[in-house]
N, CA, C and O of each residue as an XYZ file, in Angstrom:
740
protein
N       0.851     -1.172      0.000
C       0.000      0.000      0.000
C       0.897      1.235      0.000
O       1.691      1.349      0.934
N       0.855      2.170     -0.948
C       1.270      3.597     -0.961
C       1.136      4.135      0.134
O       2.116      4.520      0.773
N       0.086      4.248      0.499
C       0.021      5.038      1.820
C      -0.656      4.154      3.002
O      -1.764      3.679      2.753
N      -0.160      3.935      4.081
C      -1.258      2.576      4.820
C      -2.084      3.549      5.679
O      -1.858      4.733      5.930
N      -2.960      2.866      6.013
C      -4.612      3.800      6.183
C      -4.554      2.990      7.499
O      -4.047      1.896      7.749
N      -5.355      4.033      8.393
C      -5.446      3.091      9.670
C      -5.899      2.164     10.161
O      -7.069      2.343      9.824
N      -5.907      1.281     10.710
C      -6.499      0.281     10.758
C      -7.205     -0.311     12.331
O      -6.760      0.118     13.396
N      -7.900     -0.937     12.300
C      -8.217     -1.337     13.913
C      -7.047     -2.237     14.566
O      -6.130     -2.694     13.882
N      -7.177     -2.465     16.072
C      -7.609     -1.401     16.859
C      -7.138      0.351     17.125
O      -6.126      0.871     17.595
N      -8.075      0.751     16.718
C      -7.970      2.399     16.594
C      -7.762      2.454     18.380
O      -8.139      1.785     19.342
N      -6.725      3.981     18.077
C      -6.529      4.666     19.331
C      -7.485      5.153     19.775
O      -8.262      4.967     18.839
N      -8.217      5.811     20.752
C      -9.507      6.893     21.164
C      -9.275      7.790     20.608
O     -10.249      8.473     20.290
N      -7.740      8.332     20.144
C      -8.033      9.906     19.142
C      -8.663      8.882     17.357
O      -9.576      9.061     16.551
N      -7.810      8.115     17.469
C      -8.462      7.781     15.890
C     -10.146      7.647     15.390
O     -10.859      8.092     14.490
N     -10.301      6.545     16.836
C     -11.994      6.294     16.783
C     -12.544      7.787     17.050
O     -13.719      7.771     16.684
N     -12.369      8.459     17.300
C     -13.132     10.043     17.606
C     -12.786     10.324     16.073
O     -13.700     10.358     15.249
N     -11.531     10.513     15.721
C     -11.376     11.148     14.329
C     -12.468     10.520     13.138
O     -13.202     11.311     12.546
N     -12.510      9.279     12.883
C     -12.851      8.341     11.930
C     -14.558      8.384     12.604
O     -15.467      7.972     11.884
N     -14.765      8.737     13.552
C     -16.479      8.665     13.712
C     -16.792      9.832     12.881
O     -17.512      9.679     11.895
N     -16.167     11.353     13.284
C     -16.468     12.425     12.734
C     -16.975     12.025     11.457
O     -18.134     12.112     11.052
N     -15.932     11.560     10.855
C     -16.345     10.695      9.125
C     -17.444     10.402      8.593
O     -17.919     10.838      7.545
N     -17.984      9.433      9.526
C     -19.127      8.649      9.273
C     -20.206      9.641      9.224
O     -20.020     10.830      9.486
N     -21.718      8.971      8.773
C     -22.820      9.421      9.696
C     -23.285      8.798     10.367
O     -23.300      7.569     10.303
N     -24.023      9.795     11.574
C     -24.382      9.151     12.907
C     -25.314      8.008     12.345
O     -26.008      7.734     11.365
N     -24.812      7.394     13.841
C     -25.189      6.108     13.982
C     -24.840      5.137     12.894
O     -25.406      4.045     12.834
N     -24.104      5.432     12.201
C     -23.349      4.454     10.783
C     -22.875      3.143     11.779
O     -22.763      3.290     12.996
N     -22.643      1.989     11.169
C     -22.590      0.618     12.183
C     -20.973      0.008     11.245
O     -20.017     -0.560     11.773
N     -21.075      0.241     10.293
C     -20.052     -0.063      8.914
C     -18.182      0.245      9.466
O     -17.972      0.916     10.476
N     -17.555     -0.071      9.027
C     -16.025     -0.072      8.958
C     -16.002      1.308      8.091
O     -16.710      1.367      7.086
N     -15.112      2.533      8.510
C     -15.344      3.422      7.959
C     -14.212      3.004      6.871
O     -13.254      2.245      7.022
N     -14.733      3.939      5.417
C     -14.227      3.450      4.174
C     -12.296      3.807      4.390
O     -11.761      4.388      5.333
N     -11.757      3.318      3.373
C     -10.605      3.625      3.403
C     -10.382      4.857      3.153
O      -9.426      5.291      3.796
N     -11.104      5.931      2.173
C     -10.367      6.987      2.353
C     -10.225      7.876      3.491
O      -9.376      8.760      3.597
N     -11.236      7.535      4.440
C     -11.260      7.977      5.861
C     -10.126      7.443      6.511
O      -9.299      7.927      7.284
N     -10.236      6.695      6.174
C      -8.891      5.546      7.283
C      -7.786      6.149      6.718
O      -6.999      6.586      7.558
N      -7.404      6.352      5.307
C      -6.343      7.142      4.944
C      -6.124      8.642      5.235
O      -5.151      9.012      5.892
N      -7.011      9.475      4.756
C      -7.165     10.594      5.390
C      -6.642     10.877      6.870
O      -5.692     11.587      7.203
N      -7.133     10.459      7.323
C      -6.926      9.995      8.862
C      -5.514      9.983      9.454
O      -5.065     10.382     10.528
N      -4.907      9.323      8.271
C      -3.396      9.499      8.925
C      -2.621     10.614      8.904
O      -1.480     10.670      9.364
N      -3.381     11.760      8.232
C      -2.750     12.952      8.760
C      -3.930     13.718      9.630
O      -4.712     14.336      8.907
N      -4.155     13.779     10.784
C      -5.588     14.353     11.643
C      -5.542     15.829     11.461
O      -6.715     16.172     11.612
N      -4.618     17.206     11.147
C      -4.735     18.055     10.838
C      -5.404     18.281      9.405
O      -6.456     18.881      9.183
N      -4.903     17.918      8.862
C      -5.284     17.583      6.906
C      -6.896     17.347      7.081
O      -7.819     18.080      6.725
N      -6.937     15.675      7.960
C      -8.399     15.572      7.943
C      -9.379     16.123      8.716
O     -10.563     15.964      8.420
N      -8.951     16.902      9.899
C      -9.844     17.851     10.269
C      -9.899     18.885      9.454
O     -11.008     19.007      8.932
N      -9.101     19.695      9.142
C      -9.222     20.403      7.798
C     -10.646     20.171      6.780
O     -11.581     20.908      6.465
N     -10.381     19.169      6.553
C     -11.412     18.657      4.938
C     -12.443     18.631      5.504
O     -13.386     18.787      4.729
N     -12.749     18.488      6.639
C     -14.194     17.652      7.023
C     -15.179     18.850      7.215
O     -16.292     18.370      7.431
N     -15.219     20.183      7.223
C     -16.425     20.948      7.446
C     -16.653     21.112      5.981
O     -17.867     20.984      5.821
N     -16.012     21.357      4.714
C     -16.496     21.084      3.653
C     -17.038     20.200      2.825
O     -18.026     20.413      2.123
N     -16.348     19.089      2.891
C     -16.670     17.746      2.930
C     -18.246     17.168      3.919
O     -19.114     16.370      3.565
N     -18.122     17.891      5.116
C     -19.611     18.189      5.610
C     -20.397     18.705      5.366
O     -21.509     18.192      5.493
N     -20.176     20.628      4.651
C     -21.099     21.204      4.063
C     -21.382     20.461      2.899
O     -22.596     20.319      2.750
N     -20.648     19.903      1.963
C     -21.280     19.119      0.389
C     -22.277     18.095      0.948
O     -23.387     18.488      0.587
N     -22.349     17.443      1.358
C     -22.930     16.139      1.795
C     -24.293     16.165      2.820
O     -25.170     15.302      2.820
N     -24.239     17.653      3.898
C     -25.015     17.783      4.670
C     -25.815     18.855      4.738
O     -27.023     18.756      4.528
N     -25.170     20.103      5.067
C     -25.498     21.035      5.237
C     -25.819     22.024      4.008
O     -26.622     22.943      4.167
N     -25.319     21.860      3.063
C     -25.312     22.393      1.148
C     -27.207     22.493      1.010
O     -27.901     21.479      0.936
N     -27.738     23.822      1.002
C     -28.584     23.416      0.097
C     -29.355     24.390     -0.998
O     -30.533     24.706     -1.165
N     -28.250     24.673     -1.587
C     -27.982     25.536     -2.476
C     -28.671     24.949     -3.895
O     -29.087     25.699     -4.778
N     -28.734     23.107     -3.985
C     -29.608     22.410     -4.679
C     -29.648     21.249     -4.283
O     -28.935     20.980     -3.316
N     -30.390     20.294     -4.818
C     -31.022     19.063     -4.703
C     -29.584     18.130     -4.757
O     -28.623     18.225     -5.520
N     -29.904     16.980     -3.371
C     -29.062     15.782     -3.295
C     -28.974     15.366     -4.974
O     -27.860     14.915     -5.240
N     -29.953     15.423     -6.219
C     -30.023     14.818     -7.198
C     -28.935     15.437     -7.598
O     -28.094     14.656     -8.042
N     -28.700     16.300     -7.606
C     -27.776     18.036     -8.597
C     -26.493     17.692     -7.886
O     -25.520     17.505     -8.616
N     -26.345     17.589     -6.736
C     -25.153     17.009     -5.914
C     -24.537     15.750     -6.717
O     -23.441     15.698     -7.275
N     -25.665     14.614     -6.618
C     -24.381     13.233     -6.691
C     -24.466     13.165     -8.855
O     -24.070     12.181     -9.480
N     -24.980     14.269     -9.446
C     -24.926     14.041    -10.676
C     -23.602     14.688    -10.795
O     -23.015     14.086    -11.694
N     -22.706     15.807    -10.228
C     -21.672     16.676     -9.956
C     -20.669     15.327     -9.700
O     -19.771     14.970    -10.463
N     -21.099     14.600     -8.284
C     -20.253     13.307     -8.095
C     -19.953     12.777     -8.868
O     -18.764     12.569     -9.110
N     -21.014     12.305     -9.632
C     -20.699     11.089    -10.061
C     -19.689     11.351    -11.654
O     -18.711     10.816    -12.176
N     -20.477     12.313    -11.920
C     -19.750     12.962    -13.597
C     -18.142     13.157    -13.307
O     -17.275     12.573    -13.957
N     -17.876     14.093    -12.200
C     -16.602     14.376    -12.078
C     -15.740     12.880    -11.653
O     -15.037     12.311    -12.489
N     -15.891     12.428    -10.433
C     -15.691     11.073    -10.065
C     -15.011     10.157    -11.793
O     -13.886      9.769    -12.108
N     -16.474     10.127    -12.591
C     -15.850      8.717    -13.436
C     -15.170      9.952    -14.672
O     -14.638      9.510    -15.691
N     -15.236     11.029    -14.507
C     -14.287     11.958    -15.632
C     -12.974     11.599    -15.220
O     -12.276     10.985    -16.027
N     -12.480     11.903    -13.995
C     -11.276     11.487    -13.040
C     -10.811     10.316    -12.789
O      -9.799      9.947    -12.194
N     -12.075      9.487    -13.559
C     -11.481      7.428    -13.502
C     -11.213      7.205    -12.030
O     -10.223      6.566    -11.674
N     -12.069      7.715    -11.170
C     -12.146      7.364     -9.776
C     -13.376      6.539     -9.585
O     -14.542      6.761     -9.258
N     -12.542      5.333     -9.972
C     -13.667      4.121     -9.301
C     -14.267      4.198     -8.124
O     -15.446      3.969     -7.854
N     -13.306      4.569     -7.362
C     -13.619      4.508     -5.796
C     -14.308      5.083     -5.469
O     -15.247      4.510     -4.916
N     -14.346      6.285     -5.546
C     -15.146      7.200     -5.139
C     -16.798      7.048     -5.935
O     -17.938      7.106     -5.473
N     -16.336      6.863     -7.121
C     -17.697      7.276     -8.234
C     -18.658      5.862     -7.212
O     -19.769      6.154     -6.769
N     -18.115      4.529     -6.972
C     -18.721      3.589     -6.910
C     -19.135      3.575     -5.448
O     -19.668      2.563     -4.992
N     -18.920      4.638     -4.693
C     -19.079      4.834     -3.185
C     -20.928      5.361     -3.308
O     -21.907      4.885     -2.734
N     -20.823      6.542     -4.327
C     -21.866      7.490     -4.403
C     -22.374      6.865     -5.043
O     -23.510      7.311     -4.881
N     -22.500      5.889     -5.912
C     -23.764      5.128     -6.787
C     -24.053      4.793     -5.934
O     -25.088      5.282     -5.481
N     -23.169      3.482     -4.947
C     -23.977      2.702     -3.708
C     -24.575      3.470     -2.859
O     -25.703      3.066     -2.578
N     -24.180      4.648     -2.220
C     -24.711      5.285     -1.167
C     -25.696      6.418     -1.171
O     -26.191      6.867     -0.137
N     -26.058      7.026     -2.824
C     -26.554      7.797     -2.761
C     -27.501      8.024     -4.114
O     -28.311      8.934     -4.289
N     -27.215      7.093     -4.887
C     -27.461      7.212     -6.564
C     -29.347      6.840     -6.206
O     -30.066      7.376     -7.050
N     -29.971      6.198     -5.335
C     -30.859      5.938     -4.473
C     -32.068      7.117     -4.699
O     -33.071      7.436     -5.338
N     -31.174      7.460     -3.698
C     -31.947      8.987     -2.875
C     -31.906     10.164     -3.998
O     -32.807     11.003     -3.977
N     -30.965     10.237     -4.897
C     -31.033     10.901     -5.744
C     -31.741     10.324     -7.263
O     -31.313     10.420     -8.413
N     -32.743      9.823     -6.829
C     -33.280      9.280     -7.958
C     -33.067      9.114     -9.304
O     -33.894      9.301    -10.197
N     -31.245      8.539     -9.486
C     -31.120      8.589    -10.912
C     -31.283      6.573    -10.917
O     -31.161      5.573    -10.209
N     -31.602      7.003    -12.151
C     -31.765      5.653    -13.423
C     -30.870      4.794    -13.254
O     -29.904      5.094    -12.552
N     -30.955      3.595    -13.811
C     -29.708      2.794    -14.039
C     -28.938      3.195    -15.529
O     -27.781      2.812    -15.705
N     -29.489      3.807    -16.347
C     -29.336      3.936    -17.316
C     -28.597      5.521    -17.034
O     -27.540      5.793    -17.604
N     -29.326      6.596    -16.027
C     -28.286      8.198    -15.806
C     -27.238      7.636    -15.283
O     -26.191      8.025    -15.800
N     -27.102      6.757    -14.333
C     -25.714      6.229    -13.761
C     -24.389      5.894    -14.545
O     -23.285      6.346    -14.241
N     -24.647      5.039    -15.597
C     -24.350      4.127    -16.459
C     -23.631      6.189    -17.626
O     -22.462      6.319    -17.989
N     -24.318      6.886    -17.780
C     -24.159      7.770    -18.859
C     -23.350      8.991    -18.159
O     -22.966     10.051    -18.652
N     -23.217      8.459    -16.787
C     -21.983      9.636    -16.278
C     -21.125      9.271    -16.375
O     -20.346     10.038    -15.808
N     -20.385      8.088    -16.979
C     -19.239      7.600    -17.218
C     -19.055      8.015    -18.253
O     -17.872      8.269    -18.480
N     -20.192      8.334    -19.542
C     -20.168      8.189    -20.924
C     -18.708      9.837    -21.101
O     -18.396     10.783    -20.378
N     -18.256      9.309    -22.487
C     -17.484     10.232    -22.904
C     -18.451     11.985    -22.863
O     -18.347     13.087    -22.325
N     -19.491     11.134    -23.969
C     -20.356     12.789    -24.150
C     -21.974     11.426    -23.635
O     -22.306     10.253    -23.802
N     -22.386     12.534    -23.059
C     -23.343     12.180    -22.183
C     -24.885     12.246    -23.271
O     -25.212     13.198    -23.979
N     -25.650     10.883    -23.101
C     -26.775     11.031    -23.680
C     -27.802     12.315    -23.516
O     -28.459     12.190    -22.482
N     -28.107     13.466    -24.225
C     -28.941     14.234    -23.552
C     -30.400     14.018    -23.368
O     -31.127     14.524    -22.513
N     -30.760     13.030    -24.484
C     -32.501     12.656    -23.869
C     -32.711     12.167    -22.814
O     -33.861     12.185    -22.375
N     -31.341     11.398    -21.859
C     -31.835     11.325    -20.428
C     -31.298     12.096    -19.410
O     -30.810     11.626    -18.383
N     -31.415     13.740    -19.786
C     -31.538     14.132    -18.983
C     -32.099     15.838    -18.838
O     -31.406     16.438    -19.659
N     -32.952     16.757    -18.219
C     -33.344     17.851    -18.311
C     -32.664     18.915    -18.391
O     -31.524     18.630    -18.023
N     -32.758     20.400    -18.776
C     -32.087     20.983    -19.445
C     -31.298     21.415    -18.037
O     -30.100     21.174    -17.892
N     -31.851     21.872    -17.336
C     -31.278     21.962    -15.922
C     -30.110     20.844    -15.580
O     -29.240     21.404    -14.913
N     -29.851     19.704    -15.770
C     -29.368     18.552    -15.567
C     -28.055     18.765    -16.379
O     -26.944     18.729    -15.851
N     -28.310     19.028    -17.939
C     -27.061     18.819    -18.938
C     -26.644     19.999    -18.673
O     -25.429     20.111    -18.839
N     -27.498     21.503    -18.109
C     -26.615     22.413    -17.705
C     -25.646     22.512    -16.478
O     -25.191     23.617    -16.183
N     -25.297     21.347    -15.716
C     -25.061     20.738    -14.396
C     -23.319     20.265    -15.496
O     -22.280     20.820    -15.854
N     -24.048     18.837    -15.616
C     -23.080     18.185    -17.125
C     -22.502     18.761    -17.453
O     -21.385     18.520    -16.995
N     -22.512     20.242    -18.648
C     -21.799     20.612    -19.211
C     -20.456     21.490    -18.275
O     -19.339     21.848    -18.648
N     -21.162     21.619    -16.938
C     -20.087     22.635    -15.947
C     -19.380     21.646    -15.767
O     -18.223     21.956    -16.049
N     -19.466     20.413    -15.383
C     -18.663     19.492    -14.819
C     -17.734     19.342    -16.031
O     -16.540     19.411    -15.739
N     -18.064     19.123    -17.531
C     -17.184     18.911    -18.224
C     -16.245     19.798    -19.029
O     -15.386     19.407    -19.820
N     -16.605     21.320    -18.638
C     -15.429     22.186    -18.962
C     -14.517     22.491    -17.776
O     -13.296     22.609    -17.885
N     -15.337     22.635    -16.405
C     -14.649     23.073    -15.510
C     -12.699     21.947    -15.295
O     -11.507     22.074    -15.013
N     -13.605     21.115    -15.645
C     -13.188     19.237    -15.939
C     -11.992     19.577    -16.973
O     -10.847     19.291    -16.622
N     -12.083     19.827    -17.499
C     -11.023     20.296    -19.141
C     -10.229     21.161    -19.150
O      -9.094     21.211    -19.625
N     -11.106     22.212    -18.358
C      -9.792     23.702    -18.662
C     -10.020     24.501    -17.637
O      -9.453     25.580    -17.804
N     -10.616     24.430    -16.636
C     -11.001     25.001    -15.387
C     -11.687     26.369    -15.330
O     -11.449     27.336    -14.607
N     -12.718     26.164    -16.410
C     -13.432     27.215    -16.993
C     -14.431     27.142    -17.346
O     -14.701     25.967    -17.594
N     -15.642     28.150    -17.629
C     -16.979     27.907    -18.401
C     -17.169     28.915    -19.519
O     -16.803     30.069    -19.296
N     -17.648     28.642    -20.580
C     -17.681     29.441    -21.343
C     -18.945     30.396    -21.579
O     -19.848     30.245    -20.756
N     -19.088     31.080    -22.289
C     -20.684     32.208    -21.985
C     -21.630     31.244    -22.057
O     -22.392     31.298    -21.092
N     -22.030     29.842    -23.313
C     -23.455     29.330    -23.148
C     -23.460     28.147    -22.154
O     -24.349     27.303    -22.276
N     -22.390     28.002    -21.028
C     -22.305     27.316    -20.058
C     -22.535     28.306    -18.816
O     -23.215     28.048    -17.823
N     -21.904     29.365    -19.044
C     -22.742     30.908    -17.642
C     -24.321     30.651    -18.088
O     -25.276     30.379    -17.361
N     -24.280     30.807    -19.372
C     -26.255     31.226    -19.391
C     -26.686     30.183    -19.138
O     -27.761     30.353    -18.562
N     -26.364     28.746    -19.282
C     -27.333     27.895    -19.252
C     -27.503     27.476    -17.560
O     -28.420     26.919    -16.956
N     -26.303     27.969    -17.156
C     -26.401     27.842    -15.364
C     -27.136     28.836    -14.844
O     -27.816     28.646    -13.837
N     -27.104     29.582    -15.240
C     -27.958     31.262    -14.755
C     -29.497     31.181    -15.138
O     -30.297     31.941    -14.593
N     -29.886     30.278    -16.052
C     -31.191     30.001    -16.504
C     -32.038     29.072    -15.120
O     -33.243     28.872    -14.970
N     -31.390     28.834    -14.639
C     -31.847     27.682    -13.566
C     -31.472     27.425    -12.217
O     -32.095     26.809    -11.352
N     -30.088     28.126    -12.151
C     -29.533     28.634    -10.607
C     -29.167     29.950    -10.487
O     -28.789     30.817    -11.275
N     -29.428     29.868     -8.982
C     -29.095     31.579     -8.224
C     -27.384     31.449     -7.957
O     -26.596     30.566     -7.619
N     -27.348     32.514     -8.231
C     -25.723     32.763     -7.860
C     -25.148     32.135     -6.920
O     -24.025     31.717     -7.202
N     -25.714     31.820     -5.398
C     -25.117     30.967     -5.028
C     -24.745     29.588     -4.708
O     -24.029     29.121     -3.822
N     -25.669     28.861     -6.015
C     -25.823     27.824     -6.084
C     -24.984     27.638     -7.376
O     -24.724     26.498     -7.760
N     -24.672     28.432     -7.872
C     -23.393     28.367     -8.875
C     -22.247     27.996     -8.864
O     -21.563     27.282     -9.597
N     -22.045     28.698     -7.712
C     -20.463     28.959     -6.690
C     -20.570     28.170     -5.848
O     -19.489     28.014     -5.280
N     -21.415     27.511     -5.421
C     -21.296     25.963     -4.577
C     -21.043     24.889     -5.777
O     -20.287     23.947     -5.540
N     -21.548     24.984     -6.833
C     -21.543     24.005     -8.092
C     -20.134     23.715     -8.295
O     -19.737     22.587     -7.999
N     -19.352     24.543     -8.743
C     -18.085     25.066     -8.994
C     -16.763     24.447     -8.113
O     -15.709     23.832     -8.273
N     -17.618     25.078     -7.057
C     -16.645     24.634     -5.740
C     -16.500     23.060     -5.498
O     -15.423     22.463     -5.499
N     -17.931     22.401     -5.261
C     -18.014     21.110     -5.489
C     -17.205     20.395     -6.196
O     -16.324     19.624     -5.814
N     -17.706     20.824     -7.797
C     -16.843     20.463     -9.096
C     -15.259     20.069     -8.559
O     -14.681     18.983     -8.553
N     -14.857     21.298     -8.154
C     -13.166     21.525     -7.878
C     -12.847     20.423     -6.622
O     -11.929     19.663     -6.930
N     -13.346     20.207     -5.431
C     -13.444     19.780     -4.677
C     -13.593     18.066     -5.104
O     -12.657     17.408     -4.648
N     -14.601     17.268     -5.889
C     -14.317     16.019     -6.196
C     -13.064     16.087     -7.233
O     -12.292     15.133     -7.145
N     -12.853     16.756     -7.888
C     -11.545     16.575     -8.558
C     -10.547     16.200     -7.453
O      -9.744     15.279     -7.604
N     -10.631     17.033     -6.199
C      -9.083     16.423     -5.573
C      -9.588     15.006     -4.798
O      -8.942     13.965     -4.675
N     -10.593     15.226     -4.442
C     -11.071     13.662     -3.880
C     -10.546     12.490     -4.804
O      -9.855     11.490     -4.607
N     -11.220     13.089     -5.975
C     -10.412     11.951     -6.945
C      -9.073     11.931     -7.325
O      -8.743     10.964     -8.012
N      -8.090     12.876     -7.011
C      -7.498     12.167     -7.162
C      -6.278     12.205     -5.973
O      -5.052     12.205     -6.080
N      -7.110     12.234     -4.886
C      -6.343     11.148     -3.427
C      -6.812      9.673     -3.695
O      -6.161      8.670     -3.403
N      -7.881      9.699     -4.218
C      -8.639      8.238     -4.344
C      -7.788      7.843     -5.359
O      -6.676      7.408     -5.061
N      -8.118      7.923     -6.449
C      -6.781      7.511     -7.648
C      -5.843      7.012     -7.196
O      -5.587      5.826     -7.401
N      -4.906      7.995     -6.281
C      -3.528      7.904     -5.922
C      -3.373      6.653     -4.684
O      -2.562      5.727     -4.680
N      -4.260      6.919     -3.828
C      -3.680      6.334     -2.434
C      -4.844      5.057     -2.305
O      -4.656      4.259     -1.386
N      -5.883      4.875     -3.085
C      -7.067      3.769     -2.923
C      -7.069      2.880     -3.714
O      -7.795      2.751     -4.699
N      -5.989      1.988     -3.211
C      -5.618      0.550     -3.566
C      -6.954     -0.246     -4.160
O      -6.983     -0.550     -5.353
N      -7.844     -0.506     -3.444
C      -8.908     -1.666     -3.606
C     -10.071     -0.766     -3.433
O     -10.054      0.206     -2.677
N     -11.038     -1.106     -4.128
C     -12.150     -0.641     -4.229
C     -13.018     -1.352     -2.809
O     -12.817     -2.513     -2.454
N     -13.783     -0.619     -2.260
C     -14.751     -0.751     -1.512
C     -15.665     -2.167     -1.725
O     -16.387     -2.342     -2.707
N     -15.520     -3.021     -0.762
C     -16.281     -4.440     -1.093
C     -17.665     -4.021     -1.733
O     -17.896     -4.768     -2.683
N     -18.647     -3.103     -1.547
C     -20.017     -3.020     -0.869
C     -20.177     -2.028     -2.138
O     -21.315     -1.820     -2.560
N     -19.028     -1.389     -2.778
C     -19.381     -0.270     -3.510
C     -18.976     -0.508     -5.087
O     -17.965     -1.094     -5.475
N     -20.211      0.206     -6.071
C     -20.533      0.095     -7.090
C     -19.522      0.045     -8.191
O     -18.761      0.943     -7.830
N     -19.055     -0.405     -9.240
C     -17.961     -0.410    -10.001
C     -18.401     -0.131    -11.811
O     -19.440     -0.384    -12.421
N     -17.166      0.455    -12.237
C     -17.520      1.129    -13.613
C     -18.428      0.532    -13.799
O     -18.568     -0.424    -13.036
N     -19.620      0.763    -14.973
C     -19.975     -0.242    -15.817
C     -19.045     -0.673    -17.061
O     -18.232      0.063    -17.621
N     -19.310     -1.926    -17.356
C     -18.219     -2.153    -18.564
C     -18.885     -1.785    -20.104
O     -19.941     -2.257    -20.526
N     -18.102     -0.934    -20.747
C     -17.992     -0.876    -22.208
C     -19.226     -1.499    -23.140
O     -19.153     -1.460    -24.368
């Protein structure tokens, strides 16, 4: 392992650190990138109120608008790990398809499955994704459907699974037993 991730039996600072992680009342082995994270506790206290606002407190738009951001950036970044965390844990609640799941991997994304609001989501993820930029009919088509500060949470997000992915990339040996994997070709 590149980087070894912590492992049980955890110290009382670790188990305090690695609960923060979870959500309450979670019963599960917290995932490895926690356990990795973890091994630096400044770093990962650091990450975790943002990493909290995306996931919890964000509601600037819909859990759906969230894990479509995940999941697009995730399999743009060839982060299995991660992408296959948020299908299992959240692809659910965010009521996408087996078939929207399956088309966030896609190179260029089917647009009949999905609303204009949706591919205007898509298209941020895939310039921001490219050149760390949007161009004017990627401003208008976000401005047609979000308030300014649901833009700048979009954005931020965007930027934010990029580095997730690629600590995950880098340091996440094995994919998650429990969690979802590319679809194949």
């Amino acid at each position: 392992m590149f980087i070894t991730p912590l492992s049980p039996p955890y110290t009382p600072d670790q188990e305090a650190t690695l609960k923060k992680w979870m959500p309450p009342g979670s019963t599960i082995e917290p995932p490895l990138l926690f356990r990795l994270l973890s091994t630096n506790p400044a770093l990962s206290e650091s990450m975790m109120p943002i990493g909290g606002y995306f996931l919890g407190r964000q509601k600037d738009f819909s859990v759906r608008i969230r894990e479509i951001i995940i999941l697009r950036v995730t399999a743009q970044r060839g982060c299995e790990y991660e992408w296959g965390i948020h299908v299992t844990a959240f692809a659910k609640q965010a009521e996408l398809t087996p078939e929207q799941i399956h088309d966030t991997c896609s190179d260029t994304v089917n647009a009949m499955l999905w609303p204009d609001e949706e591919r205007a989501v898509i298209e941020a993820c895939d310039q921001l994704s490219a050149t760390s930029n949007l161009d004017e009919a990627a401003k208008s088509a976000l401005k047609k459907h979000f308030a300014d500060a649901a833009i700048l949470s979009m954005i931020t997000i965007i930027g934010w699974y990029g580095i997730i992915s690629m600590i995950g990339n880098s340091t996440c040996e094995t994919l998650e037993p429990w969690g979802a994997k590319f679809p194949k070709p």
